[in-house]
N, C-alpha and C positions, 0 to 999 in steps of 0.2 A: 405418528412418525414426524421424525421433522425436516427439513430441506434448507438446502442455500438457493435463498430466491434471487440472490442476484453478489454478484463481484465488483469487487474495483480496485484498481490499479490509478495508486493517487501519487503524484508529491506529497513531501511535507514540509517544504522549503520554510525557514524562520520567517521570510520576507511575508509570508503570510498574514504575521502577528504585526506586522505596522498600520495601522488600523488609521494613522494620519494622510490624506492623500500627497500634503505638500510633503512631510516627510519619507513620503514612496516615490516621488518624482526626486528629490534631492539624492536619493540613493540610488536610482535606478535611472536618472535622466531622462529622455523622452518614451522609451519605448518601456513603461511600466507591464508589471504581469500582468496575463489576463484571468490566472488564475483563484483573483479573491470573486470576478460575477460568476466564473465556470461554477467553482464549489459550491457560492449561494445557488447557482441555475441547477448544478445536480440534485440536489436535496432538496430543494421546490420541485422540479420536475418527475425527480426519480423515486428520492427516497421516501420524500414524506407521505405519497400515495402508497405504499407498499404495506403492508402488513407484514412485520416481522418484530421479534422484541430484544434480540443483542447483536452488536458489533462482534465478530472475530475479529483483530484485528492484528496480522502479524508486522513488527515494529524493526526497521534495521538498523533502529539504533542501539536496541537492546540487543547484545554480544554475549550469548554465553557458551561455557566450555568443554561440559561434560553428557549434557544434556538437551532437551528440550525442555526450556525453562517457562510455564504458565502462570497469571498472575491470578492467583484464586482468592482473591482478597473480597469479601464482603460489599467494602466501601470504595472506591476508590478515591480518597479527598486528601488535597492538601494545597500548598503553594507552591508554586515551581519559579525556580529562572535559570536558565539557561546556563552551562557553563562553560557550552560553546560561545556565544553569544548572547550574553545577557542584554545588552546594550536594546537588541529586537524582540527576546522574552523575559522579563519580570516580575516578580510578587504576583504572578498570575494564579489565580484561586479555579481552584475546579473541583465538582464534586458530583461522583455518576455512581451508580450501583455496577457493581460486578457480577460474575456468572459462574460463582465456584462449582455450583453443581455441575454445570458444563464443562468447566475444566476436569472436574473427577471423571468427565466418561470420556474424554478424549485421552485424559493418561490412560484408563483401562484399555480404552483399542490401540495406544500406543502401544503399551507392553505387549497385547494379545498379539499385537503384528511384528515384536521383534524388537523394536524400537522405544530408547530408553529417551524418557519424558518426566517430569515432576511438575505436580500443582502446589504453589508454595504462598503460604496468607500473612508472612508477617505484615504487619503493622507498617515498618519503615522500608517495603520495598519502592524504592522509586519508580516512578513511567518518568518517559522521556518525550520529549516532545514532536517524533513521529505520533505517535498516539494521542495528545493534548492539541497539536493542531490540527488534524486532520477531525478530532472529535468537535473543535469550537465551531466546524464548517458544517458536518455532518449528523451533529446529534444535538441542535439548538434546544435548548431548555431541560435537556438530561433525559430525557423520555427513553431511550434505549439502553441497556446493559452495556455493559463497555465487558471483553474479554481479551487482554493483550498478552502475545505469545513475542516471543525472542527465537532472535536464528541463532544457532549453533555454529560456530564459527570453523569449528573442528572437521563439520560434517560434509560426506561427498553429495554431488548431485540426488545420488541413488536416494542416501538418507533422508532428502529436501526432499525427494517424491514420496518416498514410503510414509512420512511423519504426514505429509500433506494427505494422501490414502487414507493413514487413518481417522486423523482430522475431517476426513468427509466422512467416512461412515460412522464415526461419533455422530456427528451433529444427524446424520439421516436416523441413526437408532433413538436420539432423545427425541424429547416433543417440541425441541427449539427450532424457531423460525431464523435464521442468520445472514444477515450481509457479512461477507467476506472480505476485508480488506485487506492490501499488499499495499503498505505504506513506505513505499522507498522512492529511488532515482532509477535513472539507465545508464546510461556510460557515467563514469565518476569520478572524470581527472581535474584538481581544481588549477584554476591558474595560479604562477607561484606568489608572492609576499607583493614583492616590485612592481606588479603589474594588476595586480589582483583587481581593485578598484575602476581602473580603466575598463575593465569587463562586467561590470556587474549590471548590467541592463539585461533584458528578458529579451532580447534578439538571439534568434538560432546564429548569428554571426558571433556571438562569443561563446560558443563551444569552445570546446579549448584544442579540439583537433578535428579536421573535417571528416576522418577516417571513422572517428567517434560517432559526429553526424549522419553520416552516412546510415553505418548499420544502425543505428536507435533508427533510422527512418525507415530501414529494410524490416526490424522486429516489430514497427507503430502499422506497416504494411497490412505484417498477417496478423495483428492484431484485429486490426479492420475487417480481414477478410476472415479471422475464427480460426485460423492456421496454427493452433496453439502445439499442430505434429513439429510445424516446422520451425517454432520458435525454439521447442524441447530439443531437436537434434542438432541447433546452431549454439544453444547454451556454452558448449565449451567451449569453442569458438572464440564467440562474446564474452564470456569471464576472462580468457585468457588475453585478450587484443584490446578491451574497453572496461574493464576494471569496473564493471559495472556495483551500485552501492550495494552493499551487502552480500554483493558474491551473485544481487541476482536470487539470493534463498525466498525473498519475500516473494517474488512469481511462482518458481518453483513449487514451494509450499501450498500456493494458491491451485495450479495447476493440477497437482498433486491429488487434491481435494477433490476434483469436477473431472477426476477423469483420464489425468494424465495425457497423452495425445493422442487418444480417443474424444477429447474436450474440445468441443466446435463454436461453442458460443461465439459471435459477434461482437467489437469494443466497438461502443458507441465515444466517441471523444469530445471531452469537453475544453473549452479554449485552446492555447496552442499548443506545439510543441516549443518548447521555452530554454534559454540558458539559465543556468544558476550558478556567477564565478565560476563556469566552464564545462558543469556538471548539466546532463540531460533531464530535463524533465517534462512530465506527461501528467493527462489524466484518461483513465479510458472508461466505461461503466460498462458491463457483462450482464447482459439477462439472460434469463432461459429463455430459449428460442419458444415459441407460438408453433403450436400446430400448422397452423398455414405457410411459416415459416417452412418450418419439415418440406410442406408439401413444394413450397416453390425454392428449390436449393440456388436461384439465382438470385433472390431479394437480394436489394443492397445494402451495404454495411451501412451504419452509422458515419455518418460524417462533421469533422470539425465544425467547434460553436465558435 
């Protein structure tokens, strides 16, 4: 049988890919992210002691329309630069093995559940650089499968749980071992053209609206506390008030998977909560709770590195 032995809830901010320190101070002025030691500290910490062998990883940069779109490609290799921002990703080379067979048994419990899904191998399907940086932090030297899934742009909440449902009971029927990624933001309002640069430091002070701040820190809460009831019945809320990236579908999705709000896991959080040009961001990491766990339902969450 197989399992998700553990979740995460990451940024995928470009700023990641500046690799120069004085070039990350000249862009970001004093208050640099603390997101490039978090990511190295998760994956030493977390992942690399873990026994498992592919990434799911769902990407909110991949937009598609019809479907739930998988990428069942063999290889996954090529060059990438950015065409949001080439300037911070360039002629960057990467090359991971893929997880078709796992994508064939998530489309089948997609269909079986209602829910229209495709695993698609050509050759020139692009990844995007939610999945390319999130993997340069997380899967050093390729050792894991990489499996990158696209949210549905069309689709309601309902569909973002059910797709997510099936997505778990795939991976519990195959014999795959999976970390679960939710590779997006949380509130998602950028600041506009004129002012945009003036914000771009990793201080919670350049959110770009404090109402923003606010709830990303009310949903990072029951994050903490495993309250994934009460993240799911604020959802609309939060879509509607904080525009959050992706609709929000990469939690969802996630959610979906472990349990819907029946899912109690605890996020343990790595560095801070951060601006990005106005946009929220996080890292959280999700284990399966320990028996002992169970038994003491007051243990404390995880708390900020």
């Amino acid at each position: 049988m197989g399992e998700i032995v553990a979740a995460i809830f990451t940024t995928h901010v470009p700023r990641l890919m500046i690799h120069d320190p004085e070039a990350r101070r000249a862009y970001m002025g004093q208050n640099v992210t603390t997101f490039y030691g978090a990511m190295e500290s998760l994956e030493r910490e977390r992942l690399r002691p873990l026994e498992f062998g592919t990434f799911v990883l769902i990407d909110t940069h991949w937009f598609t329309t019809l479907e739930y779109v998988l990428n069942a490609q063999e290889r996954l290799r090529g060059l990438y630069t950015s065409e949001e921002l080439p300037q911070m990703i360039h002629e960057y080379r990467y090359d991971y093995a893929g997880d078709p067979e796992l994508a064939a048994v998530i489309v089948e419990a997609a269909h079986a559940a209602g829910v229209r899904a495709i695993a698609v191998g050509y050759p020139t399907l692009p990844l995007h650089y939610p999945t390319l940086n999130v993997m340069h932090y997380f899967n050093p030297g390729a050792a894991r499968r990489v499996l990158s899934i696209g949210v549905c742009q069309t689709a309601r909440i309902s569909n973002d749980l059910a797709f997510g449902a099936a997505l778990g009971s795939a991976i519990r029927a195959s014999g795959r071992r999976v970390v679960l990624i939710a590779a997006g933001g949380m509130s998602h309002r950028f600041w506009d053209y004129d002012n945009l640069l003036r914000h771009a430091s990793a201080s919670p002070e350049d959110i770009s609206s404090l109402a923003n701040r606010l709830y990303d820190e009310k949903l990072m809460e029951w994050f903490r506390a495993g309250r994934h009831d009460e993240i799911l019945r604020a959802v609309p809320e939060y879509r509607s008030e904080c525009s959050p990236e992706g609709r929000f579908s990469h939690y969802l999705m996630m959610a979906g998977a472990l349990g819907g709000p029946e899912w109690n896991w605890r996020g343990e959080q790595f560095g801070r909560y951060e601006a990005a040009l106005g946009t929220g961001q996080a890292i959280f990491y999700f284990a399966r709770p320990t028996a002992a766990a169970h038994q003491g339902a007051q243990a404390p969450a995880g708390g900020a590195r």
